[in-house]
PyMOL Python script that loads the backbone (N, CA, C, O; Angstrom):
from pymol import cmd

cmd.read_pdbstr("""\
ATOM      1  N   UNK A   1     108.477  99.371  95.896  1.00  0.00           N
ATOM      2  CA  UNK A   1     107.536  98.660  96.730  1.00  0.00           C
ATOM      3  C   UNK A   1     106.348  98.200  95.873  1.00  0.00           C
ATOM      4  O   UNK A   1     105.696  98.721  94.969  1.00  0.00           O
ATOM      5  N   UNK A   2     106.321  96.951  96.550  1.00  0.00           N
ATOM      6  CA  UNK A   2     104.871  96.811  95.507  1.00  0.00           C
ATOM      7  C   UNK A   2     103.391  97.626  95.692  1.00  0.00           C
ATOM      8  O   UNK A   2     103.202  98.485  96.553  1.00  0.00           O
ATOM      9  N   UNK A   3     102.573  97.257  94.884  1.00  0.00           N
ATOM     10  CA  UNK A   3     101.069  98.226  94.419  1.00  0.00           C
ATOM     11  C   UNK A   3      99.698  97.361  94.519  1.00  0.00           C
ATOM     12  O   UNK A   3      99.744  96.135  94.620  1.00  0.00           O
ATOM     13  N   UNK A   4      98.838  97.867  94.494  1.00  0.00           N
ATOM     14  CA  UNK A   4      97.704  97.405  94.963  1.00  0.00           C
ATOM     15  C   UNK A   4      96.975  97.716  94.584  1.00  0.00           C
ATOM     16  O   UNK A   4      96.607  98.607  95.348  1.00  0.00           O
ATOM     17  N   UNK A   5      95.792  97.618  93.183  1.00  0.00           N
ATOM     18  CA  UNK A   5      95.122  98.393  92.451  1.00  0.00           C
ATOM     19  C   UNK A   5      93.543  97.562  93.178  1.00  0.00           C
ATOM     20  O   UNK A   5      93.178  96.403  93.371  1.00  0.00           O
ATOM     21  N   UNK A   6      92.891  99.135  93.427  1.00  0.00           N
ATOM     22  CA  UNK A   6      91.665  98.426  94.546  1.00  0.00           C
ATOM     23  C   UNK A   6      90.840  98.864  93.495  1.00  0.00           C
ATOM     24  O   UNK A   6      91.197  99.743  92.711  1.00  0.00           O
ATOM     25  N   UNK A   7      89.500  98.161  93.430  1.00  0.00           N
ATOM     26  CA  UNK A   7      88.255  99.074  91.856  1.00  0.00           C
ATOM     27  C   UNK A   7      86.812  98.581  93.036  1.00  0.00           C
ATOM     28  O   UNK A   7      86.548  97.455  93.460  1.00  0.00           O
ATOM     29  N   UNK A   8      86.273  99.579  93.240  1.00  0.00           N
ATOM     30  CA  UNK A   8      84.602  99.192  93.783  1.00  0.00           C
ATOM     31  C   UNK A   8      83.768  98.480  92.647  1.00  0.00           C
ATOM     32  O   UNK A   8      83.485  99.022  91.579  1.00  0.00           O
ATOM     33  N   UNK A   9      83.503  97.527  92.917  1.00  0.00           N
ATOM     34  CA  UNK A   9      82.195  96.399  92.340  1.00  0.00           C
ATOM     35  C   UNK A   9      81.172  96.626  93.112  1.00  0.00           C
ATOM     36  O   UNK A   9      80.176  96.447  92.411  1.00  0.00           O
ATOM     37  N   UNK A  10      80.862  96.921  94.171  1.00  0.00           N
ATOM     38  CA  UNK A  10      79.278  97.290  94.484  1.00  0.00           C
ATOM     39  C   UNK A  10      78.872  98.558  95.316  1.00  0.00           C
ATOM     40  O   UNK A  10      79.617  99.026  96.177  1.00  0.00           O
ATOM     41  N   UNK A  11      77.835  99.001  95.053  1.00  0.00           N
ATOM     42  CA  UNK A  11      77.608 100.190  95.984  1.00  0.00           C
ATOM     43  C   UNK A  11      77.724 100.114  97.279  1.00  0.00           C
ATOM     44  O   UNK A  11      77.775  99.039  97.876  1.00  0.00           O
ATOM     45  N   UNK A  12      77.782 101.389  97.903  1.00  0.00           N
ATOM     46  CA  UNK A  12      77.771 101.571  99.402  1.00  0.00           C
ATOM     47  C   UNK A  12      76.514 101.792  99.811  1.00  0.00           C
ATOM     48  O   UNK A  12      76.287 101.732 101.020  1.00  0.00           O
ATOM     49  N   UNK A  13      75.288 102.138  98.744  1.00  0.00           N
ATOM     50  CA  UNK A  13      73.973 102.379  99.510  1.00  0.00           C
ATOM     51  C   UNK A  13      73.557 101.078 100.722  1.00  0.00           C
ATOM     52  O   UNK A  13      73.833  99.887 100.863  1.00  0.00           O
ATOM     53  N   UNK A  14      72.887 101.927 101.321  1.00  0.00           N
ATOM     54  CA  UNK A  14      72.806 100.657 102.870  1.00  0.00           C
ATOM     55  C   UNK A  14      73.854 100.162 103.935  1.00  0.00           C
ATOM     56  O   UNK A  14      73.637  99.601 105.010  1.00  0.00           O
ATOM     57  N   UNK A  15      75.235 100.574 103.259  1.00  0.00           N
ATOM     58  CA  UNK A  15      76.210  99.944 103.944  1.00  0.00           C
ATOM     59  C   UNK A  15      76.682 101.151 105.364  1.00  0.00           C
ATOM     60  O   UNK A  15      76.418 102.350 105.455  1.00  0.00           O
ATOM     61  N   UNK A  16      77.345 100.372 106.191  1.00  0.00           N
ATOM     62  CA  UNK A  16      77.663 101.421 107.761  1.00  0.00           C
ATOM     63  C   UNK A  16      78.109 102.324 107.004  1.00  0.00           C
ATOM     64  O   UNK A  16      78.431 102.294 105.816  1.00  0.00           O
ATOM     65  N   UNK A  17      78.111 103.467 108.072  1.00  0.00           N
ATOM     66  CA  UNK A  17      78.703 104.722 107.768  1.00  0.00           C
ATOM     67  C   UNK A  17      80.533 104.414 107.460  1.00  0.00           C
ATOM     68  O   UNK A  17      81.092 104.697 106.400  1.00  0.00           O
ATOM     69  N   UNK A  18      81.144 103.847 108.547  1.00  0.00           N
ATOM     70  CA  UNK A  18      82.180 103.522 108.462  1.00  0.00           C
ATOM     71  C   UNK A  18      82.881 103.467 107.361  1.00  0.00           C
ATOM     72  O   UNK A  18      83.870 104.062 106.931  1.00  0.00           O
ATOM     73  N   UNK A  19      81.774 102.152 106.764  1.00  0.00           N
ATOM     74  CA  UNK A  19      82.246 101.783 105.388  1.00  0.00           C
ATOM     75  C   UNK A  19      82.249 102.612 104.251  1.00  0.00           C
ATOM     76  O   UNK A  19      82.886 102.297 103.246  1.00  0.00           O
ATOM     77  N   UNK A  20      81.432 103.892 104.347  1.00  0.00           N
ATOM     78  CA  UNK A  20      81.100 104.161 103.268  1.00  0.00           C
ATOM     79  C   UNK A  20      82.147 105.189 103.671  1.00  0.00           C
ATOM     80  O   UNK A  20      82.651 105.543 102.605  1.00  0.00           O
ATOM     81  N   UNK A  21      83.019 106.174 105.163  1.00  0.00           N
ATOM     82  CA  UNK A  21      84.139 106.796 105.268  1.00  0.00           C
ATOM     83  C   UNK A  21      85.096 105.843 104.521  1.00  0.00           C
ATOM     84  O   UNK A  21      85.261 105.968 103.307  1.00  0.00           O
ATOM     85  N   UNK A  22      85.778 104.816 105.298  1.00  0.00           N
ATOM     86  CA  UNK A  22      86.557 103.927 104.509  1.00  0.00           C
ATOM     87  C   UNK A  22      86.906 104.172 102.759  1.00  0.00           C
ATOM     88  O   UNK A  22      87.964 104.398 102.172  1.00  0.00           O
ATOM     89  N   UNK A  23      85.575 104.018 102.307  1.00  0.00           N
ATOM     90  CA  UNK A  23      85.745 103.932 100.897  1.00  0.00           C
ATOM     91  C   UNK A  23      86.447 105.653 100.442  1.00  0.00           C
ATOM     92  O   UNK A  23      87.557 105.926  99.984  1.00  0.00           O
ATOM     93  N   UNK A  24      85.657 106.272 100.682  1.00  0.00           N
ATOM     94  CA  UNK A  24      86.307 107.718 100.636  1.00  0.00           C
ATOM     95  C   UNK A  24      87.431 107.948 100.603  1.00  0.00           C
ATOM     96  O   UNK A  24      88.035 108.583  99.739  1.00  0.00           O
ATOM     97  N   UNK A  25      87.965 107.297 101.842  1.00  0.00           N
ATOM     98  CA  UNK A  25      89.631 107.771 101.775  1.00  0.00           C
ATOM     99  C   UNK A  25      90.464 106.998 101.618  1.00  0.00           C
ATOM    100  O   UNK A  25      91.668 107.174 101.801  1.00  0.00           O
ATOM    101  N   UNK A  26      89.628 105.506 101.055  1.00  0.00           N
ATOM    102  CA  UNK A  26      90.219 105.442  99.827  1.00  0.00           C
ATOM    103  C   UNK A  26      90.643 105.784  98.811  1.00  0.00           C
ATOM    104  O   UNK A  26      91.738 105.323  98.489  1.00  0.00           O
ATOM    105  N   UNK A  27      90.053 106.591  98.027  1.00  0.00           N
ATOM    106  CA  UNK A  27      89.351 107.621  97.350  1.00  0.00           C
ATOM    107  C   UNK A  27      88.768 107.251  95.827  1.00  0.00           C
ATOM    108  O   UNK A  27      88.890 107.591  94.650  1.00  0.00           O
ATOM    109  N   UNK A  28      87.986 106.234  96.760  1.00  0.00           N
ATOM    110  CA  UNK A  28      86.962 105.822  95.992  1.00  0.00           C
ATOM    111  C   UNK A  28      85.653 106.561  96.042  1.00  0.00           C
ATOM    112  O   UNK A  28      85.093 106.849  97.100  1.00  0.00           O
ATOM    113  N   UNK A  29      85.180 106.861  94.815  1.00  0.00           N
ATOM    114  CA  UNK A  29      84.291 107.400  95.021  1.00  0.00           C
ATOM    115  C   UNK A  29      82.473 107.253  94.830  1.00  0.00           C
ATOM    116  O   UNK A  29      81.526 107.726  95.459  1.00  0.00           O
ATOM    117  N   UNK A  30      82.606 106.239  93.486  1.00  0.00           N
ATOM    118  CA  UNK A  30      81.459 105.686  92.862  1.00  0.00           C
ATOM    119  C   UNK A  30      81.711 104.183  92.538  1.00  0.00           C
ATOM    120  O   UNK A  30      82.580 103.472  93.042  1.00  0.00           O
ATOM    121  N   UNK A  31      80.760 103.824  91.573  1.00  0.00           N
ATOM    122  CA  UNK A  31      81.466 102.035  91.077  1.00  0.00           C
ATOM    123  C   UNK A  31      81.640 101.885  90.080  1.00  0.00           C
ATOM    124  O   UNK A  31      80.848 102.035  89.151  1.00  0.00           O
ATOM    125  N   UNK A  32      83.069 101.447  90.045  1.00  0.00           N
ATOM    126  CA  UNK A  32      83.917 100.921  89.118  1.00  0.00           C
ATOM    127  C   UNK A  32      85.205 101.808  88.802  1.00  0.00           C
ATOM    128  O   UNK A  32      85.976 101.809  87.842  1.00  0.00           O
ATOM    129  N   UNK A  33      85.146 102.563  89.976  1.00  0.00           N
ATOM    130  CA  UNK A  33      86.171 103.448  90.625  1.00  0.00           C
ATOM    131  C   UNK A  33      87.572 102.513  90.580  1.00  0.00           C
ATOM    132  O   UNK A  33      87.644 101.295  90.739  1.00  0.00           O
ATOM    133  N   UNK A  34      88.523 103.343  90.347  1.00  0.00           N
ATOM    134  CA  UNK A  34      90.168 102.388  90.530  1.00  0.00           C
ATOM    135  C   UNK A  34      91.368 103.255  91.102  1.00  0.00           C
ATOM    136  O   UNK A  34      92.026 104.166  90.599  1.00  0.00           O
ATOM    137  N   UNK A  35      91.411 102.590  92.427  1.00  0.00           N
ATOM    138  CA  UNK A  35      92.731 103.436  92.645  1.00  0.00           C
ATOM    139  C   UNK A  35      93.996 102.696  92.742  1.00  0.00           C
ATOM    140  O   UNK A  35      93.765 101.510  92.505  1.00  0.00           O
ATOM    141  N   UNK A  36      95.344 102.922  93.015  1.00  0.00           N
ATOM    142  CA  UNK A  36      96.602 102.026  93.042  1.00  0.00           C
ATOM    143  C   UNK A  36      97.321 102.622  94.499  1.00  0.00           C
ATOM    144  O   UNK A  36      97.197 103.816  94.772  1.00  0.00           O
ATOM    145  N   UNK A  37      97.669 102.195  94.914  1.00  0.00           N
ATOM    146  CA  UNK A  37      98.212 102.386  96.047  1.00  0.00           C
ATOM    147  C   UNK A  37      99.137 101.762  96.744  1.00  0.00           C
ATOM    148  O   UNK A  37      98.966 100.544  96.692  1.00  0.00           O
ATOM    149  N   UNK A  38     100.335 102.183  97.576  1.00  0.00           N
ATOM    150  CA  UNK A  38     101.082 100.667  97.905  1.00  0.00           C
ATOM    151  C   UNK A  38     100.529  99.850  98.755  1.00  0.00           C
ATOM    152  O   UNK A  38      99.543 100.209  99.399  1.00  0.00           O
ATOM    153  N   UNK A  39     101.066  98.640  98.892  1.00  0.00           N
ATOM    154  CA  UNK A  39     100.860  97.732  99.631  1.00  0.00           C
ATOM    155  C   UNK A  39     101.400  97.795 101.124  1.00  0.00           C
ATOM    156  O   UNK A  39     102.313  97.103 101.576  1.00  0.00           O
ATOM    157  N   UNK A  40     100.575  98.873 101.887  1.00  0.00           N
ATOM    158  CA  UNK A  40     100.789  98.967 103.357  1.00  0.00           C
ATOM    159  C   UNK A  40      99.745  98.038 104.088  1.00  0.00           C
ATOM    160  O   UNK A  40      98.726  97.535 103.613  1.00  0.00           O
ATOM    161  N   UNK A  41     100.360  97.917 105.623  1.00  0.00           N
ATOM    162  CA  UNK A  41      99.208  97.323 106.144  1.00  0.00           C
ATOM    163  C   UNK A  41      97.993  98.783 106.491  1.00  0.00           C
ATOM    164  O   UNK A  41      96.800  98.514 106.631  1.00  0.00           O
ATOM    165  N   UNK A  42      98.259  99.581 106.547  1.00  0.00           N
ATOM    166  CA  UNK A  42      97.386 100.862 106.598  1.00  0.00           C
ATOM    167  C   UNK A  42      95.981 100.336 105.320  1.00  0.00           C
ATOM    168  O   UNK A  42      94.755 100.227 105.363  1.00  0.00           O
ATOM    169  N   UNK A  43      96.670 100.206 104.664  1.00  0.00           N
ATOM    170  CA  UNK A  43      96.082 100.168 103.025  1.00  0.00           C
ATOM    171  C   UNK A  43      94.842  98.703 103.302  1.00  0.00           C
ATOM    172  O   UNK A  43      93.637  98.452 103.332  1.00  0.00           O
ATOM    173  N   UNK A  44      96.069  98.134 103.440  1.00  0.00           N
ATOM    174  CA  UNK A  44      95.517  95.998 103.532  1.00  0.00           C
ATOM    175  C   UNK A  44      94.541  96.248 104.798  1.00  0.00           C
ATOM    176  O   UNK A  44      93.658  95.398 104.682  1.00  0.00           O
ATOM    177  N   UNK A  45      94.237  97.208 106.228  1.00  0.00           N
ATOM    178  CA  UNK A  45      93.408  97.323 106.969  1.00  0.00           C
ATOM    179  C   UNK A  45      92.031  97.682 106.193  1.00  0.00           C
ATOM    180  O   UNK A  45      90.917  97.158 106.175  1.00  0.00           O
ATOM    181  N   UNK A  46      92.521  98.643 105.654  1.00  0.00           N
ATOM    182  CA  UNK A  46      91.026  99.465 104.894  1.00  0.00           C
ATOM    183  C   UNK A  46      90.520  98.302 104.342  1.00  0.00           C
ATOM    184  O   UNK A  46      89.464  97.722 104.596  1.00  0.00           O
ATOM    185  N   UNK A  47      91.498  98.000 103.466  1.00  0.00           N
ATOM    186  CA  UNK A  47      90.504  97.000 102.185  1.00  0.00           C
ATOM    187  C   UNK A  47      89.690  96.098 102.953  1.00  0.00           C
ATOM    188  O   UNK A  47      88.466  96.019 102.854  1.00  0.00           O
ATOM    189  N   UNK A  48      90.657  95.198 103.977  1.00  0.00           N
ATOM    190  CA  UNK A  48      89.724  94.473 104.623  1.00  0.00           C
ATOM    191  C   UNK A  48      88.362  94.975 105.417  1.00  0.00           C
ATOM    192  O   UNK A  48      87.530  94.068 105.439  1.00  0.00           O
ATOM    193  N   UNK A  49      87.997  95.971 105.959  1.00  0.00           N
ATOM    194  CA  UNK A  49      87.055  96.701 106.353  1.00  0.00           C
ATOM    195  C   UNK A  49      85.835  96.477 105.044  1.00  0.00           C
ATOM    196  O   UNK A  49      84.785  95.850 105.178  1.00  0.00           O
ATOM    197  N   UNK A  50      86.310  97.174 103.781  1.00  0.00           N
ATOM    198  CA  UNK A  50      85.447  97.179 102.730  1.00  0.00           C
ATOM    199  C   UNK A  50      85.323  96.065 101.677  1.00  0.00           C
ATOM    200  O   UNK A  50      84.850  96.250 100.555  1.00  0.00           O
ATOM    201  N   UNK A  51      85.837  94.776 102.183  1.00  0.00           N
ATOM    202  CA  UNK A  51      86.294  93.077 101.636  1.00  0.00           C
ATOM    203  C   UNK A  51      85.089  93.108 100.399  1.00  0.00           C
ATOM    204  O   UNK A  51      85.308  93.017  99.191  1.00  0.00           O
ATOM    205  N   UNK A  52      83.707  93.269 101.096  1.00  0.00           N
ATOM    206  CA  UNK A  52      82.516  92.742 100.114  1.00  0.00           C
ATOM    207  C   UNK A  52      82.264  93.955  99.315  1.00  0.00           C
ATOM    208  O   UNK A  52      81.336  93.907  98.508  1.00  0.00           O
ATOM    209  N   UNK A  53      82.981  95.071  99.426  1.00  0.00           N
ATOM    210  CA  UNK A  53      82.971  96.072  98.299  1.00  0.00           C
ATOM    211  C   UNK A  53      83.731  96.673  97.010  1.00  0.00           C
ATOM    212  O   UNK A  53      83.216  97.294  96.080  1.00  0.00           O
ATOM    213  N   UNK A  54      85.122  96.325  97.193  1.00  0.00           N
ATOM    214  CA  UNK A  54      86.246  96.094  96.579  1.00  0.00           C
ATOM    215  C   UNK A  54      86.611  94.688  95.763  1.00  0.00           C
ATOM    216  O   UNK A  54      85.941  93.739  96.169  1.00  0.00           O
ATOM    217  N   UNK A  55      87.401  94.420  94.854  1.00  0.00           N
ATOM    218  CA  UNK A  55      88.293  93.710  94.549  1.00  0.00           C
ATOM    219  C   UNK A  55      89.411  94.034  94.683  1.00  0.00           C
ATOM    220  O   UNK A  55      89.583  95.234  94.469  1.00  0.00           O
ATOM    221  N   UNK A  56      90.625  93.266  95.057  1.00  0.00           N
ATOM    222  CA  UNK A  56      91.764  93.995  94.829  1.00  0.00           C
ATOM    223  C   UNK A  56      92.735  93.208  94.225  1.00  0.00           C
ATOM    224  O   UNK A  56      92.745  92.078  94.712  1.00  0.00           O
ATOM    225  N   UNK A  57      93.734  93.418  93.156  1.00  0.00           N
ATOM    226  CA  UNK A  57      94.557  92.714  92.580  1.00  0.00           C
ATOM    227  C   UNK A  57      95.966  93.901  92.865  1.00  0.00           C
ATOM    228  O   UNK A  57      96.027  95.092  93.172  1.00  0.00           O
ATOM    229  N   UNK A  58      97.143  92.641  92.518  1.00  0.00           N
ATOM    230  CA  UNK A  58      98.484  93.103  93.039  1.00  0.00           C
ATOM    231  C   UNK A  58      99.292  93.816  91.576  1.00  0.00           C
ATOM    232  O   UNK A  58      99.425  92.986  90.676  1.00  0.00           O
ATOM    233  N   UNK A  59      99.652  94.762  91.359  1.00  0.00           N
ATOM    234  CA  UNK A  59     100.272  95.640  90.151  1.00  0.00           C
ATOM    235  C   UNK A  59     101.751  95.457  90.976  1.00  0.00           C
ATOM    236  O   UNK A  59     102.137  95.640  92.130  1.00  0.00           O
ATOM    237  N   UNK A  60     102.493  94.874  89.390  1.00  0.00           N
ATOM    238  CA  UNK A  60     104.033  94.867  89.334  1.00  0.00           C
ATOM    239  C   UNK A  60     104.636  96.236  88.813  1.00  0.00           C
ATOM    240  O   UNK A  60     105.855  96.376  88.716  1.00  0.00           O
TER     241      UNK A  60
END
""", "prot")
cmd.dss("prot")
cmd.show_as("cartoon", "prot")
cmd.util.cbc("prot")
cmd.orient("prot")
């Protein structure tokens, strides 16, 4: 299955609580954090939640 390598580019200071759960279980933790993960819609929900905090590129 394919992969999904997510990396935080900006902090969570200020941001909803939500967002800053979200990022967590991601398990992201600080910035410039990188995790890989598959490409679920579970996964593709989160990211979109945390859009302006993440980048995400697709790993073959």
């Amino acid at each position: 299955m394919a992969q999904i390598k997510i990396t935080q580019v900006k902090s969570y200071i200020g941001s909803k609580q939500n967002h800053r759960d979200t990022l967590r279980s991601l398990g992201l933790k600080r910035l410039g954090d990188v995790v890989v993960k598959e490409d679920r819609p579970e996964f593709r929900g989160m990211v979109h939640t945390v859009r302006h905090l993440v980048t995400v590129e697709e790993v073959d």
